[in-house]
PDB file of N, CA, C and O in Angstrom:
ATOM      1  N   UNK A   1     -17.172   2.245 -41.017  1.00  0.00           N
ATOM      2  CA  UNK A   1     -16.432   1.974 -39.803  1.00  0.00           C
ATOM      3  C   UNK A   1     -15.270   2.973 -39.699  1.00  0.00           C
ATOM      4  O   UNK A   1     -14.805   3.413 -40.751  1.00  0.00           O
ATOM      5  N   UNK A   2     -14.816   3.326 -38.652  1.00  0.00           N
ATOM      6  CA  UNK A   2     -13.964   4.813 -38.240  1.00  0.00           C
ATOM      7  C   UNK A   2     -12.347   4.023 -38.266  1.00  0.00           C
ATOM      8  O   UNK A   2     -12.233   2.860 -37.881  1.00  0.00           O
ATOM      9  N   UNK A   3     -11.632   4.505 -38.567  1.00  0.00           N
ATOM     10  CA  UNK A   3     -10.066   4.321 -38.897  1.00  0.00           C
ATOM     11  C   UNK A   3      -9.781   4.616 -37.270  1.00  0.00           C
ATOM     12  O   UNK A   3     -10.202   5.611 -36.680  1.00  0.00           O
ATOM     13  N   UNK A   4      -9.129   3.748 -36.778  1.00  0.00           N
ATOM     14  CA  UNK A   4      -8.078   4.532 -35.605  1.00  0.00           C
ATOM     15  C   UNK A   4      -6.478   4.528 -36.054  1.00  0.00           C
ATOM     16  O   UNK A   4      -6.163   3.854 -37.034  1.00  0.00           O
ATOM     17  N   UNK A   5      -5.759   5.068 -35.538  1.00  0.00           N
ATOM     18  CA  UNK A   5      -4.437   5.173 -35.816  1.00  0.00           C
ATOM     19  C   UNK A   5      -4.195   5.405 -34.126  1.00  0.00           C
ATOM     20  O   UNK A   5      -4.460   6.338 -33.368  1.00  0.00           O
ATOM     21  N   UNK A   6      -3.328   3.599 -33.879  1.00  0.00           N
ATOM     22  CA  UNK A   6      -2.770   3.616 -32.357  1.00  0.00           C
ATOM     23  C   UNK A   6      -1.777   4.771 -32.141  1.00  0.00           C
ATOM     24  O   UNK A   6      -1.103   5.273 -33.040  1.00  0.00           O
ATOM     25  N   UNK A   7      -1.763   5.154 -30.786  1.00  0.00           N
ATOM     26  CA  UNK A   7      -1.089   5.790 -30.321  1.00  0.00           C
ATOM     27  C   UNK A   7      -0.655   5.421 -29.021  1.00  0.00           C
ATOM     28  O   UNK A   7      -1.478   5.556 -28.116  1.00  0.00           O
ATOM     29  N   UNK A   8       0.958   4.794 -28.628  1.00  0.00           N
ATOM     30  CA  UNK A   8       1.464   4.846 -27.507  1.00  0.00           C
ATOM     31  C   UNK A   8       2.556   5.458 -27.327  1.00  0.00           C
ATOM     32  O   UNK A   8       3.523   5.706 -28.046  1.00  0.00           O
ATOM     33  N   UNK A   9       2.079   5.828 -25.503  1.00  0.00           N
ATOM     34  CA  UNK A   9       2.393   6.492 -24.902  1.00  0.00           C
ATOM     35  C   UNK A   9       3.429   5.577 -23.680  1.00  0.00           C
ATOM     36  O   UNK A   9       3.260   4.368 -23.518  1.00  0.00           O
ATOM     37  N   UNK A  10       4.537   6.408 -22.855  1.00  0.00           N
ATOM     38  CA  UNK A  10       5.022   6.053 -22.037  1.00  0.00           C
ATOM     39  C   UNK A  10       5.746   6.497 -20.762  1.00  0.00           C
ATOM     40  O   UNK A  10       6.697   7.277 -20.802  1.00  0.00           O
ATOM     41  N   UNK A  11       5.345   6.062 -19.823  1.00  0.00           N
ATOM     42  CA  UNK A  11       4.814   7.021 -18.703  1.00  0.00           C
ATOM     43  C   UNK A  11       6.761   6.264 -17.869  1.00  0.00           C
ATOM     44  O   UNK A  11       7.132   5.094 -17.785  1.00  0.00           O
ATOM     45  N   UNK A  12       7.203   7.040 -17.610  1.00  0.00           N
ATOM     46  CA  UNK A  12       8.521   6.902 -16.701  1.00  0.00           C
ATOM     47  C   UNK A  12       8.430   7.554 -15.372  1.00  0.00           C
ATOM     48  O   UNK A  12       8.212   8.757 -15.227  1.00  0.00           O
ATOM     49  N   UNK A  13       8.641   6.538 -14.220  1.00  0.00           N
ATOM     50  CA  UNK A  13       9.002   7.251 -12.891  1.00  0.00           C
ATOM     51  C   UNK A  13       9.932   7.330 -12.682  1.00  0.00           C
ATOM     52  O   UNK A  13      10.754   6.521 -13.112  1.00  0.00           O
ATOM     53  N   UNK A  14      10.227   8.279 -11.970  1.00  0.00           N
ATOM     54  CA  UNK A  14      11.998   8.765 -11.560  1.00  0.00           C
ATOM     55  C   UNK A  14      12.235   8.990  -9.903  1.00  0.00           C
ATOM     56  O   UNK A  14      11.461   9.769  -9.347  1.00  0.00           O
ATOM     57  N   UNK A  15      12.889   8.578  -9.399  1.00  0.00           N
ATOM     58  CA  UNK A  15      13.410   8.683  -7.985  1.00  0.00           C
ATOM     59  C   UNK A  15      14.288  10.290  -8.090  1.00  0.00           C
ATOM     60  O   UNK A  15      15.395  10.369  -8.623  1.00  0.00           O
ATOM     61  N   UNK A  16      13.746  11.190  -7.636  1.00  0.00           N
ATOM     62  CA  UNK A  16      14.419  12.366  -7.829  1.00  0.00           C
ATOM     63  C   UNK A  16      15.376  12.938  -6.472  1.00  0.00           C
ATOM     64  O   UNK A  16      14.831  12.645  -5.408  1.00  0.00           O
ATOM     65  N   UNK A  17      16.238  13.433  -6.365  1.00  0.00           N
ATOM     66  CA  UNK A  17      17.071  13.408  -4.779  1.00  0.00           C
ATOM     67  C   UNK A  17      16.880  15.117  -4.353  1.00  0.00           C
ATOM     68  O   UNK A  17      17.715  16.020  -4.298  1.00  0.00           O
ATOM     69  N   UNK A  18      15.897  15.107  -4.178  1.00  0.00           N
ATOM     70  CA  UNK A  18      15.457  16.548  -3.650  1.00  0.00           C
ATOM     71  C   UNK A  18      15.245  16.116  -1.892  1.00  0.00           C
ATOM     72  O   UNK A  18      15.077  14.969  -1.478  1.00  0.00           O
ATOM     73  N   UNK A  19      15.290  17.039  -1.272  1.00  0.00           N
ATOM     74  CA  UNK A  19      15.308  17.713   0.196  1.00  0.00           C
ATOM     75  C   UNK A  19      13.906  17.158   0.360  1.00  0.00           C
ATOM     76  O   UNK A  19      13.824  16.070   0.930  1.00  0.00           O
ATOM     77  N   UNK A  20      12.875  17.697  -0.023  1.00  0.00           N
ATOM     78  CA  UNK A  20      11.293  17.405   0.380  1.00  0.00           C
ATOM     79  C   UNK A  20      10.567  16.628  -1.067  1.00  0.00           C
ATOM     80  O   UNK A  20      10.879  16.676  -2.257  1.00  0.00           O
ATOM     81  N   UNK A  21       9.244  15.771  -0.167  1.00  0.00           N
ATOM     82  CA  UNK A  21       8.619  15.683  -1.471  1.00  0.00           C
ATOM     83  C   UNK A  21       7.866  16.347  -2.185  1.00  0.00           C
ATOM     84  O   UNK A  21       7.701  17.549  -1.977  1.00  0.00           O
ATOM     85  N   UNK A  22       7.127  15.552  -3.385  1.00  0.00           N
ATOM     86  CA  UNK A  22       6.955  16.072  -4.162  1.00  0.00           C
ATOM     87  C   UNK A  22       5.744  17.088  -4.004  1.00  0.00           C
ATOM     88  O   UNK A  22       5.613  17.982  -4.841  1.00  0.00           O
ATOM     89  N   UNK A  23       4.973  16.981  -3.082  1.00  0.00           N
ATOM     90  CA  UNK A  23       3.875  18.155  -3.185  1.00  0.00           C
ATOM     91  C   UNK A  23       3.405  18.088  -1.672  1.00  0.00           C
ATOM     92  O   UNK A  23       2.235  17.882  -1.351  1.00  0.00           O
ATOM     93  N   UNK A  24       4.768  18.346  -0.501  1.00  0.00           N
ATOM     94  CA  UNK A  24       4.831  18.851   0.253  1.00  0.00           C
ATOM     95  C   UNK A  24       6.253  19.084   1.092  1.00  0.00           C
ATOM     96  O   UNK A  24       7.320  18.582   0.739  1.00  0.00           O
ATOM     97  N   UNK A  25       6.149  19.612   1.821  1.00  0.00           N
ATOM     98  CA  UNK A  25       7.555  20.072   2.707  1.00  0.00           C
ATOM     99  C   UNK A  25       7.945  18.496   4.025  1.00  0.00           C
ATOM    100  O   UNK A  25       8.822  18.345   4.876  1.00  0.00           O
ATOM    101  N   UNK A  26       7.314  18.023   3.775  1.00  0.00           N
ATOM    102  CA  UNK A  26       7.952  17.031   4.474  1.00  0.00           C
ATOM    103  C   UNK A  26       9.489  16.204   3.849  1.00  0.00           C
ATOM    104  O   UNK A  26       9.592  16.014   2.638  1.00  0.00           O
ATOM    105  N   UNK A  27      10.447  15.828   4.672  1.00  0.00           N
ATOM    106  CA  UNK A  27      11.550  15.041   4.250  1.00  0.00           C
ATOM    107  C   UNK A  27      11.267  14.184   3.346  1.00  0.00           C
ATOM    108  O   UNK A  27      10.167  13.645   3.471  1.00  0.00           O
ATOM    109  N   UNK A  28      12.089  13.790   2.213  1.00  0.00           N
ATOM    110  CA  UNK A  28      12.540  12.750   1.407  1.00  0.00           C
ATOM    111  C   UNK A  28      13.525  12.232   1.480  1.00  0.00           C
ATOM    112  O   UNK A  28      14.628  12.672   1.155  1.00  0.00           O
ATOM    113  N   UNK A  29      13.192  10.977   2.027  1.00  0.00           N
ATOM    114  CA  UNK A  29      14.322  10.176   2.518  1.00  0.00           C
ATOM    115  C   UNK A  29      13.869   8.732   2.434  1.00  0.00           C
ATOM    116  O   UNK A  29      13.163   8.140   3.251  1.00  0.00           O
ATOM    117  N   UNK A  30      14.407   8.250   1.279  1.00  0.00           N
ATOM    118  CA  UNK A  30      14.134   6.909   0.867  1.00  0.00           C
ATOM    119  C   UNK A  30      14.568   5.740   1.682  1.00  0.00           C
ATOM    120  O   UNK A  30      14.203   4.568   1.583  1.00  0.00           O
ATOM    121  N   UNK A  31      15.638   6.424   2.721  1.00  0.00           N
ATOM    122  CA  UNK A  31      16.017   4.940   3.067  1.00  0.00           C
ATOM    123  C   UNK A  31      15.857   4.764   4.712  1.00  0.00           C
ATOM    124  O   UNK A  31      16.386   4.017   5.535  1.00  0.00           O
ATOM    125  N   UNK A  32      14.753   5.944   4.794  1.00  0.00           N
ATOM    126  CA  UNK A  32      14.181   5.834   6.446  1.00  0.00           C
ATOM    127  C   UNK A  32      13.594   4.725   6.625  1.00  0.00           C
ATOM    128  O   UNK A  32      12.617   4.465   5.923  1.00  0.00           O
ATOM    129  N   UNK A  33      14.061   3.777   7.634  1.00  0.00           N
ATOM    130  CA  UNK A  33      13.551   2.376   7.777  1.00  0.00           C
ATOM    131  C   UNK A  33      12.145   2.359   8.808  1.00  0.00           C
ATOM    132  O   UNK A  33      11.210   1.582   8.620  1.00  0.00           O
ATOM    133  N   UNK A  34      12.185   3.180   9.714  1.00  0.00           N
ATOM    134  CA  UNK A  34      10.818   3.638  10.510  1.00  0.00           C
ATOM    135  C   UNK A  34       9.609   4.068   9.894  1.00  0.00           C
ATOM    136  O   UNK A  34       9.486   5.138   9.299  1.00  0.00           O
ATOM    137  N   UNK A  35       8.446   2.949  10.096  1.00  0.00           N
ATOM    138  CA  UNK A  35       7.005   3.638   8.973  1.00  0.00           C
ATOM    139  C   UNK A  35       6.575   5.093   9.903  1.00  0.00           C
ATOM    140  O   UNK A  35       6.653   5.457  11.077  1.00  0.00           O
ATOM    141  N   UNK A  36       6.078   5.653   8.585  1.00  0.00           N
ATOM    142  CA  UNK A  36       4.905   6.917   8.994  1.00  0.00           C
ATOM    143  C   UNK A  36       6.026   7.681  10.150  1.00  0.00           C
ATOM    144  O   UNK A  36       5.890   7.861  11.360  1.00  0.00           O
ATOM    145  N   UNK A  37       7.466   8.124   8.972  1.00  0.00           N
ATOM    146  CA  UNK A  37       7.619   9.386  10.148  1.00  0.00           C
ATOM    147  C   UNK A  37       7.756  10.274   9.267  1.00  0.00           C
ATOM    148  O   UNK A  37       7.001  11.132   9.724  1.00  0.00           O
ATOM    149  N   UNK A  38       8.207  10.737   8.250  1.00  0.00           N
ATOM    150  CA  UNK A  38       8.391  11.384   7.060  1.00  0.00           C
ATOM    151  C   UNK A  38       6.765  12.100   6.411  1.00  0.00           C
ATOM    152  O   UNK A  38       6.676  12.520   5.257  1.00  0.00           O
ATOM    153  N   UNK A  39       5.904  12.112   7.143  1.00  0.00           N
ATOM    154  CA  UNK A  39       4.528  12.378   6.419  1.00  0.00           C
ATOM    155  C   UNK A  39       4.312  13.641   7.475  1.00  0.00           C
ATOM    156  O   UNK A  39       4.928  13.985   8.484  1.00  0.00           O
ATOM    157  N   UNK A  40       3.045  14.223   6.717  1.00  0.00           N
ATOM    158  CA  UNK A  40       2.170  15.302   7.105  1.00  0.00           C
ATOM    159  C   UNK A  40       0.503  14.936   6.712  1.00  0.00           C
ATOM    160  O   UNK A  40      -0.105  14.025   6.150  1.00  0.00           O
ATOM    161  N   UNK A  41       0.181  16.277   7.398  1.00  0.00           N
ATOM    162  CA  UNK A  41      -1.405  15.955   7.148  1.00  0.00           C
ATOM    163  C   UNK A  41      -1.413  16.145   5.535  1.00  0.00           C
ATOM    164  O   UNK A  41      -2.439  15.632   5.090  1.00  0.00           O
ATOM    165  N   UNK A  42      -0.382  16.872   4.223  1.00  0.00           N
ATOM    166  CA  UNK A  42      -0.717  17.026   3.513  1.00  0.00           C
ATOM    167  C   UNK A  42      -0.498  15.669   2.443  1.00  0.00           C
ATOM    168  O   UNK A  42      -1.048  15.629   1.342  1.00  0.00           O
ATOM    169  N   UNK A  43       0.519  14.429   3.033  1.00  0.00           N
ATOM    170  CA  UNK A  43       0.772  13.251   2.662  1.00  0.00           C
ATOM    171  C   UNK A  43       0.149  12.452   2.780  1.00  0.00           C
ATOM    172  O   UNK A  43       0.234  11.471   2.040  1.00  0.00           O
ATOM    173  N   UNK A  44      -0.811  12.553   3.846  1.00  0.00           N
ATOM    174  CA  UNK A  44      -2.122  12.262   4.309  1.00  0.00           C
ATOM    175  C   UNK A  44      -3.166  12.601   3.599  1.00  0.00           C
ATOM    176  O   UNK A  44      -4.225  12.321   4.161  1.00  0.00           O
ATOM    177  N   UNK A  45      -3.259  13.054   2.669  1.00  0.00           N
ATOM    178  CA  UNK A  45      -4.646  13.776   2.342  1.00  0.00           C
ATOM    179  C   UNK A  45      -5.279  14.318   2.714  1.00  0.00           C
ATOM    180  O   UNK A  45      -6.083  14.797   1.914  1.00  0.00           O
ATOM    181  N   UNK A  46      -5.452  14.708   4.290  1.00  0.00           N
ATOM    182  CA  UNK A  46      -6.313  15.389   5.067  1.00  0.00           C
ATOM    183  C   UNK A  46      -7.540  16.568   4.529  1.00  0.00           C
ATOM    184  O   UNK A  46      -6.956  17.433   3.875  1.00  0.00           O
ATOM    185  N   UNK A  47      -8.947  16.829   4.607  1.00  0.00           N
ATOM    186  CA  UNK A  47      -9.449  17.455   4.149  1.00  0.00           C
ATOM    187  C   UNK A  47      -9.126  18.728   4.650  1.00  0.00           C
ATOM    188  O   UNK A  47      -8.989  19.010   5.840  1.00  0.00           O
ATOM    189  N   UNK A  48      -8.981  19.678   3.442  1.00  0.00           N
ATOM    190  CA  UNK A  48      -8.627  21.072   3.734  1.00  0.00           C
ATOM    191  C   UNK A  48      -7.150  21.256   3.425  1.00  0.00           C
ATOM    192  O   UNK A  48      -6.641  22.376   3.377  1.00  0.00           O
ATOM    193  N   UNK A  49      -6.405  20.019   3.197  1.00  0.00           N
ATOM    194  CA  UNK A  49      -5.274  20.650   2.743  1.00  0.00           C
ATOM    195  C   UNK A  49      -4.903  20.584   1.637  1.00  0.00           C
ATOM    196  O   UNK A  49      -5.301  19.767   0.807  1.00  0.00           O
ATOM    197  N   UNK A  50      -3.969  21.558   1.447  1.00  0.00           N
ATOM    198  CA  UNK A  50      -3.318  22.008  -0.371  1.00  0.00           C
ATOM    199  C   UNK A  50      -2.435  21.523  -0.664  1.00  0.00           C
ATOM    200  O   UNK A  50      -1.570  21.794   0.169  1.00  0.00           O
ATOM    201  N   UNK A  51      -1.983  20.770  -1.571  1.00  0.00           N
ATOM    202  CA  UNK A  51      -0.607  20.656  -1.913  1.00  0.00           C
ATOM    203  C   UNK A  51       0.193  21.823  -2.805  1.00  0.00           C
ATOM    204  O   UNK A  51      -0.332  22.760  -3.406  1.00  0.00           O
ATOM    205  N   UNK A  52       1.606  21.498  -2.718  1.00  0.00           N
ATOM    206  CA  UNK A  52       2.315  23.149  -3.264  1.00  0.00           C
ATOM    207  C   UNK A  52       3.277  22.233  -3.518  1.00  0.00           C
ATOM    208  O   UNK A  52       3.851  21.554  -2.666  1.00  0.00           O
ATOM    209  N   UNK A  53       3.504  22.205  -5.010  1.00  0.00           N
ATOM    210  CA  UNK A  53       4.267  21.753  -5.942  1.00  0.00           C
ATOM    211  C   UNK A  53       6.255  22.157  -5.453  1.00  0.00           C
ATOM    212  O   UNK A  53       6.906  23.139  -5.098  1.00  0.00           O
ATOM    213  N   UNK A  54       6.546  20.412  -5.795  1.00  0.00           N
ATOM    214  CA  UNK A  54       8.659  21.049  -5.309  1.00  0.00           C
ATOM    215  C   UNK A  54       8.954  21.647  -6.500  1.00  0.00           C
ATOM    216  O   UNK A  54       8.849  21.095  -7.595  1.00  0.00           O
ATOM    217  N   UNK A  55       9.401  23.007  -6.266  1.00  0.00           N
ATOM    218  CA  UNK A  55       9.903  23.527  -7.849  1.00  0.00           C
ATOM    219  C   UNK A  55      11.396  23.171  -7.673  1.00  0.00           C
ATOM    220  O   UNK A  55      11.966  23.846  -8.531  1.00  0.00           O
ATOM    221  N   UNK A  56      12.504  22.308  -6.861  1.00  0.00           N
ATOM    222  CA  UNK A  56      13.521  21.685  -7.393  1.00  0.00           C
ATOM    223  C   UNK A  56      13.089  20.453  -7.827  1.00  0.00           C
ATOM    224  O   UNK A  56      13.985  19.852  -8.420  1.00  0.00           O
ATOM    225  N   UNK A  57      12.130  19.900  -7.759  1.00  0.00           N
ATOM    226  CA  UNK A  57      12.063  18.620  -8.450  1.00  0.00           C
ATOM    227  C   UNK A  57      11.405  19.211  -9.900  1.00  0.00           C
ATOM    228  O   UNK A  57      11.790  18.739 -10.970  1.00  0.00           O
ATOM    229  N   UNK A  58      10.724  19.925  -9.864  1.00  0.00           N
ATOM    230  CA  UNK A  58      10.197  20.796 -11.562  1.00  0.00           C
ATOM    231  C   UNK A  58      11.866  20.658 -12.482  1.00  0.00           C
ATOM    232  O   UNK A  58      12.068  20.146 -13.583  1.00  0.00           O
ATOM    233  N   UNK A  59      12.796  21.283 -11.595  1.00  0.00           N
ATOM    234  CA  UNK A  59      13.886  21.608 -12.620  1.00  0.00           C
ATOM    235  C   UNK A  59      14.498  20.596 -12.830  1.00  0.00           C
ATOM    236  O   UNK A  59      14.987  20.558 -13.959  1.00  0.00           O
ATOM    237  N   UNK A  60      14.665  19.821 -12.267  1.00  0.00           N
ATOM    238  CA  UNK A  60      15.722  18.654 -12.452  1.00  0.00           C
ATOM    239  C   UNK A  60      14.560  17.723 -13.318  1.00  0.00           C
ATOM    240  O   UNK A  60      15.157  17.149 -14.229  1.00  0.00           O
ATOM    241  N   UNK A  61      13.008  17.370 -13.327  1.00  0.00           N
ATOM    242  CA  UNK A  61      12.620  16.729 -14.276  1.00  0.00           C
ATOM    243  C   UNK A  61      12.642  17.615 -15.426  1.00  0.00           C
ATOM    244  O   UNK A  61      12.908  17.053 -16.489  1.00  0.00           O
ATOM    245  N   UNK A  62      12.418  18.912 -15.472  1.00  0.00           N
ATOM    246  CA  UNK A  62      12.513  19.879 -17.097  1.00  0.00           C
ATOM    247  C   UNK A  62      14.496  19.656 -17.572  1.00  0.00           C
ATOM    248  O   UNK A  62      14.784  19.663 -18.768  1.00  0.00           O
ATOM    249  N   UNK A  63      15.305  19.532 -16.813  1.00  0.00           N
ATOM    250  CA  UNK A  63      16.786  19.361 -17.169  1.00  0.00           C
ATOM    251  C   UNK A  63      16.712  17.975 -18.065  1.00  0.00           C
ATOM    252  O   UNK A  63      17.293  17.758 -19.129  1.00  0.00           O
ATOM    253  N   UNK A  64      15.719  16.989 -17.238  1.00  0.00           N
ATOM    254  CA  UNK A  64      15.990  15.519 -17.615  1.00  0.00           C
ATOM    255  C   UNK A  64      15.263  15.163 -19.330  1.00  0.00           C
ATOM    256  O   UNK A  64      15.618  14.335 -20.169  1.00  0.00           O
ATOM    257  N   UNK A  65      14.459  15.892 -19.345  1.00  0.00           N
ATOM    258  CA  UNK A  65      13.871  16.465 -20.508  1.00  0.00           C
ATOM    259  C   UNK A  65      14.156  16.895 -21.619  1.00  0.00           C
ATOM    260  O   UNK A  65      13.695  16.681 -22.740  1.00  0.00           O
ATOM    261  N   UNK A  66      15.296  17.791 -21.071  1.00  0.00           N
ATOM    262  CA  UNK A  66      16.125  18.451 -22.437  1.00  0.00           C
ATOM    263  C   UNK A  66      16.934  17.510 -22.632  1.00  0.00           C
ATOM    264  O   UNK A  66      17.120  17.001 -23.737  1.00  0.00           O
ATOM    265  N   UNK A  67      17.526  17.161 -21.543  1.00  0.00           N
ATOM    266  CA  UNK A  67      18.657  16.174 -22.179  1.00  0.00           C
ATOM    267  C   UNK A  67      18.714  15.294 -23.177  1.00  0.00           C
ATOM    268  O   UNK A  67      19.521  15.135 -24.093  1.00  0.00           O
ATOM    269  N   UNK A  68      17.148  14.415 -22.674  1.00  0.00           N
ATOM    270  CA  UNK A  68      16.842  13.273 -23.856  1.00  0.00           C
ATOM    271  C   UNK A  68      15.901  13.881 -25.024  1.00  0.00           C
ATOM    272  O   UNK A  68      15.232  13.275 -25.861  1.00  0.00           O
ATOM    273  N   UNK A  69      16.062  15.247 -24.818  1.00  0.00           N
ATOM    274  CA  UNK A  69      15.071  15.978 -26.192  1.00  0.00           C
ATOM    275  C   UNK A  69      13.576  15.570 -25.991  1.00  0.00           C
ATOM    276  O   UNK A  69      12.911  15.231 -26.970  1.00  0.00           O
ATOM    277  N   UNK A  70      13.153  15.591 -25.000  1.00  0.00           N
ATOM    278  CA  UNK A  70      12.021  14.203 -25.157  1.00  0.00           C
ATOM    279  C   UNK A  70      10.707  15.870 -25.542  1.00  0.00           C
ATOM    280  O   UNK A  70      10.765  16.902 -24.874  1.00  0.00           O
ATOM    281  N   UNK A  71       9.870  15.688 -26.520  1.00  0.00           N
ATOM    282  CA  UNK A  71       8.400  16.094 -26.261  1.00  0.00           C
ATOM    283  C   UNK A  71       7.385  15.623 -26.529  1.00  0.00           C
ATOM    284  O   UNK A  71       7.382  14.641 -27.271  1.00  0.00           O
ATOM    285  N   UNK A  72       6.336  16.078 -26.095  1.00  0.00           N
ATOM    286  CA  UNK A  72       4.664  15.621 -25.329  1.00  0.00           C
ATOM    287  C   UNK A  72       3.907  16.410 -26.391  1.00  0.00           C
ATOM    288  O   UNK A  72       4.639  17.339 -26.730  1.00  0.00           O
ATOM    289  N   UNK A  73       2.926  16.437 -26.963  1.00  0.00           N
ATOM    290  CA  UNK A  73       2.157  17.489 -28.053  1.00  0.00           C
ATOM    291  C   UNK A  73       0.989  17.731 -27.025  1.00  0.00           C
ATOM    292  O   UNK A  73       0.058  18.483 -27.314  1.00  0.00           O
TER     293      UNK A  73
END
């Protein structure tokens, strides 16, 4: 019979205060009380579109990172 050795893991979400979200140019604005105005076809999923990663939200989660030393193997 095969040995396991558990391994957990722990997954943290973060509310980050960037300008747009996270994998598109539309507004981020948490405390817009009106549904479905803040979206695009790419928030949408729409077929054919790309998402393009926020590189201010990249830095401020790689800052949040160092801080708590945290690494991933």
């Amino acid at each position: 019979m095969a040995v396991y050795e558990p391994t957990i893991g722990l997954e943290i979400h973060a509310e980050l205060r960037t300008q747009t979200k996270m994998f598109c140019s539309s507004k981020n604005d948490p405390d817009e009380t009106r549904p479905n105005v803040n979206i695009c076809p790419v928030c949408l999923a729409h077929p054919g579109t790309l998402p393009v990663i926020n590189g201010e939200a990249v830095r401020h989660v790689l800052r949040v990172g160092t801080a708590l030393n945290t690494y991933s193997p």
